[in-house]
C-alpha positions as CSV (number, residue, x, y, z in Angstrom):
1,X,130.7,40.9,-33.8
2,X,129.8,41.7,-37.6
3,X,132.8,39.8,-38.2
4,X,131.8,37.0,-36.9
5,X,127.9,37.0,-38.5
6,X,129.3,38.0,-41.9
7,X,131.7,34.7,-41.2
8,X,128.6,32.4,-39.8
9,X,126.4,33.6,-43.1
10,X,129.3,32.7,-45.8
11,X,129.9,29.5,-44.1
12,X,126.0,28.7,-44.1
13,X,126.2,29.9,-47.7
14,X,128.8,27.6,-48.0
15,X,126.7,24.2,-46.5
16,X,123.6,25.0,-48.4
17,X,125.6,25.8,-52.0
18,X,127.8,22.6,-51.7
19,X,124.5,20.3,-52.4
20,X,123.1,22.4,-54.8
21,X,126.6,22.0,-56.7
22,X,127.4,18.1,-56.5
23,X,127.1,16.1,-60.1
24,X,125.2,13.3,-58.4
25,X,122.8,11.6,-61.0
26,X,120.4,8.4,-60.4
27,X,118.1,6.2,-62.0
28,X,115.8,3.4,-60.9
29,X,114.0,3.1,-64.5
30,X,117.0,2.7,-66.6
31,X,116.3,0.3,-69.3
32,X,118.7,-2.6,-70.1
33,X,118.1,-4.6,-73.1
34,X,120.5,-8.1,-73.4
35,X,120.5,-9.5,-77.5
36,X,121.6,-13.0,-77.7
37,X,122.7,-14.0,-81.4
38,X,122.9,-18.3,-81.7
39,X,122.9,-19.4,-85.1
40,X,119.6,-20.9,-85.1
41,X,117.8,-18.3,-82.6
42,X,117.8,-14.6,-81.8
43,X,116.0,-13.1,-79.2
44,X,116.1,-10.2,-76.7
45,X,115.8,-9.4,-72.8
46,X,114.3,-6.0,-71.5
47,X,114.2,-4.4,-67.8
48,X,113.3,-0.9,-67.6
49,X,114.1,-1.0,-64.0
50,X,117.9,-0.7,-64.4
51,X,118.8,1.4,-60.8
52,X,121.7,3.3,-60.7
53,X,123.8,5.9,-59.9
54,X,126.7,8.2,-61.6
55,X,128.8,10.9,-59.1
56,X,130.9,13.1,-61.3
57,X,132.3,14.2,-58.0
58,X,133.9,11.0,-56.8
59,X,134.2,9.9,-60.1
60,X,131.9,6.6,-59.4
61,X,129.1,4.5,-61.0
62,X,127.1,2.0,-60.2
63,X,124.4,0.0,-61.4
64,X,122.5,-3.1,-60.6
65,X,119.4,-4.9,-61.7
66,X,117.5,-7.4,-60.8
67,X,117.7,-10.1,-62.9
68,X,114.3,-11.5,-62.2
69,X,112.6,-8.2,-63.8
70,X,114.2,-9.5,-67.4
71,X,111.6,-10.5,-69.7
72,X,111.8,-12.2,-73.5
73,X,108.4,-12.7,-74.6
74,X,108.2,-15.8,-74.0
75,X,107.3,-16.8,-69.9
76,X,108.9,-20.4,-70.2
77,X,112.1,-19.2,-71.9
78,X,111.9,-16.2,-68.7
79,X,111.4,-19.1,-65.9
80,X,114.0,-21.4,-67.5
81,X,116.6,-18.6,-67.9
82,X,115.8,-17.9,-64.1
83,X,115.9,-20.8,-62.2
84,X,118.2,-22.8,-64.6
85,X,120.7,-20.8,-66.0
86,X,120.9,-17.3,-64.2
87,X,120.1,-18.9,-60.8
88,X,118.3,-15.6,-59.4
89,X,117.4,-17.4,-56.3
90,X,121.4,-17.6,-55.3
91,X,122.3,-14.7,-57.4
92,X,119.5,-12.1,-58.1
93,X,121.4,-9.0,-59.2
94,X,123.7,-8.0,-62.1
95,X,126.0,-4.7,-60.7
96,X,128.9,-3.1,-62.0
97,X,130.6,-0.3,-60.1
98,X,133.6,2.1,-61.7
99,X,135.1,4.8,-62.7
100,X,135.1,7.1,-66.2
101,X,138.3,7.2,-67.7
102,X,138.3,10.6,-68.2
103,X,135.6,12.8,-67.2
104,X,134.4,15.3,-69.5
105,X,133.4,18.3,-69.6
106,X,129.8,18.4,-69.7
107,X,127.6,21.2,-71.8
108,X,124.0,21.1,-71.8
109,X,123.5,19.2,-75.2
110,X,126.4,17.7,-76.1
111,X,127.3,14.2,-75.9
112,X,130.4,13.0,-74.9
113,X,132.0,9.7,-75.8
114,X,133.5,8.4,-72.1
115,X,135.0,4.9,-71.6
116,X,134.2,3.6,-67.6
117,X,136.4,0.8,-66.3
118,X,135.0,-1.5,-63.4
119,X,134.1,-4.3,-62.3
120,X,130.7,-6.0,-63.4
121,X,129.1,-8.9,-60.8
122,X,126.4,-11.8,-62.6
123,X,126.1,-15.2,-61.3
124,X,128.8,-14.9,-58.1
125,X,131.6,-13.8,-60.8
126,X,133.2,-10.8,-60.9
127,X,135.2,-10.1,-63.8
128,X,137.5,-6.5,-64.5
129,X,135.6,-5.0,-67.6
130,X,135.9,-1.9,-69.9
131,X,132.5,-0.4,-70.9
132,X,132.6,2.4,-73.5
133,X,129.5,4.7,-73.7
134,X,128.2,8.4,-74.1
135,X,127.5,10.7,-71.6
136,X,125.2,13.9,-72.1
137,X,123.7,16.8,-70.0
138,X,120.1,17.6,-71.1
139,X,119.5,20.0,-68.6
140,X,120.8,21.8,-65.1
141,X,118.9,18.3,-63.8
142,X,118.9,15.1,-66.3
143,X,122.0,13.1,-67.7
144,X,121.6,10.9,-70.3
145,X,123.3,7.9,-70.3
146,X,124.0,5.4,-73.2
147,X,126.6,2.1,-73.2
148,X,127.1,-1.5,-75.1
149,X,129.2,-4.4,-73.9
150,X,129.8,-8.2,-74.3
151,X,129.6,-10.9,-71.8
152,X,130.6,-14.0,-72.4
153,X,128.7,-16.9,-70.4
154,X,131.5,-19.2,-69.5
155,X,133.1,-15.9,-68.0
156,X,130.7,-16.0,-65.6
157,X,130.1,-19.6,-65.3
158,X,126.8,-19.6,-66.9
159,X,126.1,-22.5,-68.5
160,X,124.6,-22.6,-72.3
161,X,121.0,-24.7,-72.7
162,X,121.6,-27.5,-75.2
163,X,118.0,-27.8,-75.9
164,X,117.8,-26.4,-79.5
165,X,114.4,-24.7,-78.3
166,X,116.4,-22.5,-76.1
167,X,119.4,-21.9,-78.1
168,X,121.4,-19.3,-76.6
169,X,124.5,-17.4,-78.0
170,X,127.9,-17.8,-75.8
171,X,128.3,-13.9,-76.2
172,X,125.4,-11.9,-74.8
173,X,125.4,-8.3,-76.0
174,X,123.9,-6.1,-73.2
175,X,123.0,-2.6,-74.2
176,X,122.1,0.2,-71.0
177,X,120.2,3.3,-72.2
178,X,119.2,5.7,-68.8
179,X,118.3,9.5,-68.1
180,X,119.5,10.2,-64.7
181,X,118.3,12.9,-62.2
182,X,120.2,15.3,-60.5
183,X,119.9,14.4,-56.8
């Protein structure tokens, strides 16, 4: 009989430690920030509602945004960029979901430089991509998370305005900046 309670309370132990122990970490006020680069025009988009989520564990991360919560300063540019470009009535979301190369090893402090392969999703096109970022553990609860990447509009079959007010830059650079929670 004491056997079998000593056995039932390191088993219970067990359940309850295994949650208190997983390297699950999500966001849903990540900030993505897109610079476009034409010759004649530069400008920026922001979201600071980037959700996502990154499991040490399973090795997995994703994130998605919705596109319609990008602004540029400027509401015309946002409602032409919208309906006639992004489409975000057919294709509202931006996502990409994959793995870190190699996962570190984590100190409280430290940043890490980690590469994540995947795929990334905009516009109805997925496309195989390699993201290169830093990873770093604030605390027992927070991780921050930092990347940069390219996209190239006719990868996704986005097509480029020709009005010269709207110049827009073939290659988008897209720039993710996040602090994560522990969940």
């Amino acid at each position: 009989m004491k056997a079998q309670v000593i056995f039932c309370l390191l088993f219970f132990l067990a359940l309850i430690r295994q949650p208190l122990d997983a390297q699950q970490f999500v966001t849903d006020n990540g900030k993505v920030t897109f610079i476009s680069k034409a010759s004649l025009s530069e400008f920026e988009g922001k979201s600071n509602l980037l959700q996502g989520v990154v499991d040490l564990d399973k090795n997995l991360l994703d994130f998605y945004l919705d596109l319609n919560t990008i602004k540029t300063g400027i509401g015309l540019r946002d409602r032409h960029m919208r309906e006639n470009y992004l489409e975000t009535k057919k294709f509202p979301f931006a996502e990409f979901t994959g793995k870190i190369q190699d996962i570190p090893t984590l100190e409280i402090g430290q940043e890490k430089s980690v590469r994540a392969k995947g795929k990334f999703k905009i516009h109805g096109v997925e496309r195989e991509i390699e993201v290169p970022g830093k990873l770093k553990k604030l605390n027992e609860q927070e991780l921050s998370l930092s990347a940069d990447f390219k996209v190239l509009l006719s990868d996704y079959n986005i097509s480029i305005p020709k009005v010269m007010f709207y110049e827009l830059a073939e290659e988008q650079i897209v720039i993710i900046d996040a602090v994560l929670k522990k969940k």
